[in-house]
C-alpha positions as CSV (number, residue, x, y, z in Angstrom):
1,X,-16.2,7.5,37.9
2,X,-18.7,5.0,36.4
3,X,-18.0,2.4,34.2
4,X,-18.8,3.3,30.4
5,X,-19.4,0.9,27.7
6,X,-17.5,0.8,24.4
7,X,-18.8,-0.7,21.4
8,X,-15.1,-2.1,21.0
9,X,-16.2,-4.3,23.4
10,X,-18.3,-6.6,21.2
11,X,-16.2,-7.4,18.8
12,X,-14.7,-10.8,19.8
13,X,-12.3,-11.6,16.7
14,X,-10.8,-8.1,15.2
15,X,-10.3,-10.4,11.9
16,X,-13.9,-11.1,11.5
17,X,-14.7,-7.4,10.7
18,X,-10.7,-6.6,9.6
19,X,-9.9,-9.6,7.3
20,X,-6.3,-8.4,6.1
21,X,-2.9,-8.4,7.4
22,X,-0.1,-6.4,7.7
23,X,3.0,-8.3,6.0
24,X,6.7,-7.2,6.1
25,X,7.4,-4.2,4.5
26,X,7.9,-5.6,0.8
27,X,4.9,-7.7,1.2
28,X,1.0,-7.7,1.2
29,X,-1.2,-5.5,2.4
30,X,0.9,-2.1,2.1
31,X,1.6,0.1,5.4
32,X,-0.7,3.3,4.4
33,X,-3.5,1.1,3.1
34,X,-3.4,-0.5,7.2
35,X,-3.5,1.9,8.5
36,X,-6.1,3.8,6.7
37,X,-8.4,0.8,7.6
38,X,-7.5,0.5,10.8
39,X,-8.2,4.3,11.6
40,X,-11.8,3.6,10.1
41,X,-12.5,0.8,12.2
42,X,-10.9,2.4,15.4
43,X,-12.7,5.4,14.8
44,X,-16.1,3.5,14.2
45,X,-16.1,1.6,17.1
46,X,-14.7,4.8,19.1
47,X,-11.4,3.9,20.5
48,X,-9.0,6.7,18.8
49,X,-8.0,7.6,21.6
50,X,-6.1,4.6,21.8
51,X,-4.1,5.3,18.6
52,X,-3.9,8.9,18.2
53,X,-2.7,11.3,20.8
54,X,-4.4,14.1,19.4
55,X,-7.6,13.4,20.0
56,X,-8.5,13.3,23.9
57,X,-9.6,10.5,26.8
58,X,-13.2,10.7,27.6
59,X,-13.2,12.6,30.9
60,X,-15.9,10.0,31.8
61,X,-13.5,6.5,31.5
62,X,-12.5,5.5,34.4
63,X,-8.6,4.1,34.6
64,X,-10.1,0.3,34.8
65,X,-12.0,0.9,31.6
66,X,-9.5,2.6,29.7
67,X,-7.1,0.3,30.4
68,X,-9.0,-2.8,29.5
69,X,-10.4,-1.0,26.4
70,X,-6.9,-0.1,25.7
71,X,-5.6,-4.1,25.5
72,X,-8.5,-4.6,23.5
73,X,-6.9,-2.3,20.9
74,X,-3.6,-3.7,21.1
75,X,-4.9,-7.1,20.4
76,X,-6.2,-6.0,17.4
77,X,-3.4,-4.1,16.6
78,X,-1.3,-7.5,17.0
79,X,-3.6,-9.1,15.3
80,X,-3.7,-7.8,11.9
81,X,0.0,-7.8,11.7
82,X,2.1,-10.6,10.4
83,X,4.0,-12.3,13.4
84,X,7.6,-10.8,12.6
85,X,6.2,-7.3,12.8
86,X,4.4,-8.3,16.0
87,X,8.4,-9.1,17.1
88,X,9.3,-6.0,16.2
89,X,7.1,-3.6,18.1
90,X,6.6,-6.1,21.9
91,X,9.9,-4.8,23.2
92,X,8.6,-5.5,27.1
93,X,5.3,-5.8,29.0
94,X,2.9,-3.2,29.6
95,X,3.4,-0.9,26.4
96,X,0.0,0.4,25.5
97,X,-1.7,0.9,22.5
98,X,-0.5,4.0,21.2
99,X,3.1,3.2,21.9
100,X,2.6,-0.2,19.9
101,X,1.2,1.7,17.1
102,X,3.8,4.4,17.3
103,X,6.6,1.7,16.8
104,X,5.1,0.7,14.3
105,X,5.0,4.0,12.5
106,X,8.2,4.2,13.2
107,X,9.5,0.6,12.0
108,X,8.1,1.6,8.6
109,X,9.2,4.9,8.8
110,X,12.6,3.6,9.2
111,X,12.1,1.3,5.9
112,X,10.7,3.2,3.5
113,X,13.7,5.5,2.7
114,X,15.2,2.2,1.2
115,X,12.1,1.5,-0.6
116,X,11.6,4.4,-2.3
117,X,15.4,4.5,-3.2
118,X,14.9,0.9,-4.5
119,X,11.6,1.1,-6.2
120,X,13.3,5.1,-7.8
121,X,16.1,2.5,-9.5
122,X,13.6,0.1,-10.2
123,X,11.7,2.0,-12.4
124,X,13.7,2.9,-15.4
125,X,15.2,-0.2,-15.5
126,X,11.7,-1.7,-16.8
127,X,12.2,-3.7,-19.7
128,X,9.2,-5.2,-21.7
129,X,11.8,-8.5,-22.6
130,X,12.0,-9.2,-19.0
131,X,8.1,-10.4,-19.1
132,X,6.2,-12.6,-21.7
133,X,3.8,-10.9,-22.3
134,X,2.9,-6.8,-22.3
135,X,0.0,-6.7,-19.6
136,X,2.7,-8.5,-17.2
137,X,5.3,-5.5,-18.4
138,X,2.3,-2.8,-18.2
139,X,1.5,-3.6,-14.4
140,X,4.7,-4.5,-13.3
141,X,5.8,-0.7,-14.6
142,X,2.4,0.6,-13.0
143,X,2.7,-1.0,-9.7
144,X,5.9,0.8,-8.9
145,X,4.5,4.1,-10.0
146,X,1.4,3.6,-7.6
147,X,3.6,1.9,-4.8
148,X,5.8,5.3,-4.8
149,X,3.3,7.1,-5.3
150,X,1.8,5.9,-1.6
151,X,5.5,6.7,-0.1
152,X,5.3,10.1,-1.1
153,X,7.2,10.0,-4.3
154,X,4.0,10.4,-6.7
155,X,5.8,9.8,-10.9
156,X,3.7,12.3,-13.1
157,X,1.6,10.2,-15.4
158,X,3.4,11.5,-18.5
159,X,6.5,10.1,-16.8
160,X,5.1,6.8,-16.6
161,X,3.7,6.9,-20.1
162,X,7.3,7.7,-21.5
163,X,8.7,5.2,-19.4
164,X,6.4,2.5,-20.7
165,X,7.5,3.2,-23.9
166,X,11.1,3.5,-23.6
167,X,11.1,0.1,-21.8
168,X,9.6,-1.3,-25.1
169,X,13.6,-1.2,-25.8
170,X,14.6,-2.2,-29.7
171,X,11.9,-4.2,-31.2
172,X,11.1,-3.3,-34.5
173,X,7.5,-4.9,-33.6
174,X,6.5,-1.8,-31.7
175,X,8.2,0.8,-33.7
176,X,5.1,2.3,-35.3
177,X,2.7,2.2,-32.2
178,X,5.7,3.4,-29.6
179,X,5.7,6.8,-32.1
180,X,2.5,7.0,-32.4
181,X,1.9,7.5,-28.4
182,X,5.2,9.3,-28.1
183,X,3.9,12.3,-30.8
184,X,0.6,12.3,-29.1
185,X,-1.0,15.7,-27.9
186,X,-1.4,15.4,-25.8
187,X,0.5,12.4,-24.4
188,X,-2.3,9.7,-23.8
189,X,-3.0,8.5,-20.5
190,X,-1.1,5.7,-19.0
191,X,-4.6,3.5,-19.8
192,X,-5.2,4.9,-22.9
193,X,-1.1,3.9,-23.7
194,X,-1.6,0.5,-22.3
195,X,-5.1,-0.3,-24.1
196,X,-2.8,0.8,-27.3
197,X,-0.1,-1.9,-26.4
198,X,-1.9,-4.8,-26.1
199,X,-4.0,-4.0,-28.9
200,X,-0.8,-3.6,-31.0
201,X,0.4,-6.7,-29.2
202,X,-3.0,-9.2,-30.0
203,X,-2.6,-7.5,-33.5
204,X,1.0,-8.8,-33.6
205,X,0.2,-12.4,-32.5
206,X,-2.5,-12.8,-35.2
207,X,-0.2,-12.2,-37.9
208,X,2.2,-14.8,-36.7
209,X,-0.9,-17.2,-36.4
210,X,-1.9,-16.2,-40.2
């Protein structure tokens, strides 16, 4: 069979076009988010193939072709991953590129039952005296709601919202505005409960000031 080009095979830096990296599991750029991007690119520059088992090999690639387009895809694969993960998923030579990016999967796949049962414990323990100030408190408690939420473990938003509030714990400060949201109906947004927090809160440090 003839040789076929691949646009894959311009690209001379995968970081160039694909400027993040996959950190450890806790860290950075998170797993989903990857691999959502890297899908896109693969897909753009038409080497799916090389990822994704469901979709099928060109009939017209010959085995030299494939095989160099495929190392093309696993250096991008290894290179936008941090170098502990590359560690991970090179268990012995001549692994291709799906199989790297299956052990990956599975790595994280591995992981994430702990992370969701850490970041599920996490959650109501969120306590606005734990932060100085309540935009640090707000997106602390919002992050793990949209982290889970990626995992598979979505919070409903009035969940969040009530949990915002009851994390306000027993200040007398935010007595008034914490009812206020809590007898809303409907229960405000978690934005709309926020925006109400710091407002409350810049209100609160003016008095002190005057």
């Amino acid at each position: 069979m003839a040789n076929v080009y691949n646009p894959a095979f311009a690209i001379n830096n995968i970081k160039s076009i694909f400027p993040v990296v996959l950190g450890p599991y806790e860290e950075g750029l998170r797993y989903a988010s990857w691999v959502e991007l890297f899908r896109t690119h693969a897909c753009a520059y038409d080497v799916l193939d090389h990822i994704d088992a469901s979709v099928p090999r060109p009939p017209l690639v010959d085995d030299s072709t494939w095989n160099q387009i495929d190392a093309i895809v696993k250096q991008w694969i290894c290179g936008t991953i941090c170098e502990d993960l590359v560690e991970n998923i090179i268990l012995n030579g001549g692994a291709t590129a799906q199989e790297l990016w299956t052990r990956l999967e599975t790595l994280f796949q591995d992981t994430r039952h702990r992370r969701v049962l850490y970041l599920q414990r996490e959650f109501p323990e969120a306590r606005l005296r734990d932060f100085g100030m309540m935009l640090d408190y707000c997106t602390h408690v919002k992050t793990i709601a949209d982290e889970l939420a990626e995992l598979g473990n979505p919070i409903p938003e009035r969940k969040i919202v009530s949990q915002l509030i009851s994390g306000l714990g027993d200040s007398s400060e935010y007595n008034t505005i914490a009812t206020v949201i809590n007898q809303a109906d409907p229960l405000p947004s978690f934005n709309v409960a926020r925006y109400r927090l710091l407002l409350e809160e810049y209100r609160l440090i003016w008095l002190r000031i005057d």
